[in-house]
Every structure is written in structure tokens, then in C-alpha cells.
C-alpha positions in Angstrom: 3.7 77.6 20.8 6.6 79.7 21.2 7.0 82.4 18.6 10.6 84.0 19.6 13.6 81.7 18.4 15.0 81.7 22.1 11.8 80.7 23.2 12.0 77.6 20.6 15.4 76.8 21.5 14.5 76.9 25.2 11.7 74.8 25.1 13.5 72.1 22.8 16.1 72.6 25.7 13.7 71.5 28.4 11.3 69.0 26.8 15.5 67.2 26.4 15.9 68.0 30.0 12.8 66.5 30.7 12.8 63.5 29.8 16.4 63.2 31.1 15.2 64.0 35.1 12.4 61.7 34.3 15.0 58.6 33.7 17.0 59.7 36.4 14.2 59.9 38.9 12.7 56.7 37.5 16.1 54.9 37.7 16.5 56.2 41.9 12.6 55.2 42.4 13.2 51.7 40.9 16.5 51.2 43.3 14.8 52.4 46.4 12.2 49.9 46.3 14.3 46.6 45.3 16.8 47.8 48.4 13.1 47.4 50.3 12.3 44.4 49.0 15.6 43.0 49.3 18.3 44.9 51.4 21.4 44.1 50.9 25.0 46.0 51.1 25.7 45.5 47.2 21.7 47.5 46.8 22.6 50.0 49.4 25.6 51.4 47.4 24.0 51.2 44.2 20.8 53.2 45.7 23.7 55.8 47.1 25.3 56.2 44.3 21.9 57.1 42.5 20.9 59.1 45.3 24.1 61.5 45.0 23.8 61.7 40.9 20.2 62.9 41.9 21.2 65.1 44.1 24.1 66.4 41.5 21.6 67.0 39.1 19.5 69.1 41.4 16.4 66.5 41.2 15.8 66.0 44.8 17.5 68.1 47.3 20.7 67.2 49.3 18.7 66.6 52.9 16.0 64.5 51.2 19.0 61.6 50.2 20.5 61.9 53.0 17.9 60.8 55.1 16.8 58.3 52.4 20.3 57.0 52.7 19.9 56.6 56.1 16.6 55.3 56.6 17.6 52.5 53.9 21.4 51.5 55.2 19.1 50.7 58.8 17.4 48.3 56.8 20.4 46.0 56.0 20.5 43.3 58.3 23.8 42.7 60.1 25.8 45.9 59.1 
């Protein structure tokens, strides 16, 4: 345990954090694999849009959506 009161305050500050990245990266796992399952244009942007708060956040980095952006809008079927 931490002794120093910064210390405190920073790890109360990330265990917060934590469990923050955790929903976000949850929430852009969940909507990568019902755009799979079921492409569609409506999933696409809502899997974008997840994809670029992600990125915002600095949870995944900006090269690693785009290609997952790409790789997913190929999968809707007559663009």
C-alpha cells in the first residue's frame, strides 16, 4: 500500500481510470463482433464511432482503428 498521500491519491486515480478503459474497451470489443456477425451500415458507424472515442482516450492507437475500420466497412455487403 502506498504510504505517501500522492501516492494514495494516484492510485485511487487509476484504479477510477481503470475501470473506466475497461468499459470502454469492453463496449468497442462488444461492437466489433455484432458488426461480424451481422454487418450492416447502421453497426459500421456505431463501431466507428467507438473506435475514434477509443482512440481519443489513448486505449488503442490511431493506426490500429483505422485498419479495424477498414477491415470491418469491407464486410458490409453492397456499400
Amino acid at each position: 500500500m502506498p504510504i505517501l498521500d500522492n501516492a494514495k491519491k494516484a492510485l485511487r486515480h487509476t484504479r477510477r481510470a481503470t475501470i473506466v478503459n475497461n468499459r470502454v474497451k469492453s463496449e468497442v470489443q462488444t461492437a466489433i463482433k455484432s458488426m461480424t456477425h451481422e454487418p450492416s451500415l447502421g453497426q459500421w458507424s456505431i463501431v466507428s464511432s467507438k473506435l475514434d472515442l477509443a482512440v481519443k482516450n489513448h486505449l488503442i492507437h490511431v493506426n490500429k482503428a483505422a485498419r479495424l475500420k477498414s477491415r470491418l466497412a469491407n464486410l458490409i455487403p453492397n456499400k
